[in-house]
N, C-alpha and C positions, 0 to 999 in steps of 0.2 A: 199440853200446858199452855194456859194463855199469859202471853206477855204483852209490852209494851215495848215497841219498836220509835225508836225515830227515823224519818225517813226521807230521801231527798230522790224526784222524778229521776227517769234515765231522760235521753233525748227525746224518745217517743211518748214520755208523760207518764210512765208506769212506775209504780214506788218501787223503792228497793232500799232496804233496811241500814243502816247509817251508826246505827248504837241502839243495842239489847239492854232492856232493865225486867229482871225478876226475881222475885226471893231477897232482893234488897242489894243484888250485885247489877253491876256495870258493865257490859261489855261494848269495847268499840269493835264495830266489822273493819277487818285490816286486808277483807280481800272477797270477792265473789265469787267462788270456781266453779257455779254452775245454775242451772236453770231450767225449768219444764213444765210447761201448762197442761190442767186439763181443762172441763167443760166451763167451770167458773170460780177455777183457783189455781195460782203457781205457787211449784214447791222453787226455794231459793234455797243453795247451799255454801255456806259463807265458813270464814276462818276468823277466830279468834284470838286474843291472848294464848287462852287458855283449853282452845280445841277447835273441833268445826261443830256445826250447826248447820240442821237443817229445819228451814222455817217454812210453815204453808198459808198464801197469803188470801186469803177468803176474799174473791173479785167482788162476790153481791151482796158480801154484809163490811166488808173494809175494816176486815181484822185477821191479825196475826196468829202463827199458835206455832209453837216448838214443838216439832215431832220426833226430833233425834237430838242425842246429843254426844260428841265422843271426845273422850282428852285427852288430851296430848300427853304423850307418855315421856316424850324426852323432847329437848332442843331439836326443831326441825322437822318435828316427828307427827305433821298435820295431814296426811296424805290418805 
């Protein structure tokens, strides 16, 4: 699914996603637990409100796209 991400550089100048909008909802990313490149795209895996997210950031065309999505079942329950 393609979204739209907003997005602020790390140190080294690579984006990394800031606040999710799709389907007409809102999410701010409240945390990044993870990270992996391949040949010309990183997956990022980020926590939500309302679950985690795994996002694939397309290096050579400079677009996002939701590949996973899982919710949180209870208080805490993001893991």
């Amino acid at each position: 699914m393609r979204i739209q991400v907003e997005q602020h550089p790390t140190d080294h100048g690579m984006p990394m996603p800031r606040r999710l909008h799709f389907d007409g909802h809102r999410v701010d990313v409240l945390e990044t637990l993870d990270q992996w490149c391949g040949p010309n795209y990183r997956y990022i895996k980020v926590r939500g409100y309302d679950g985690l997210y795994i996002l694939r950031f397309d290096e050579t065309r400079a677009k996002w796209h939701l590949t996973m999505f899982k919710r949180a079942r209870a208080e805490g329950d993001l893991t």
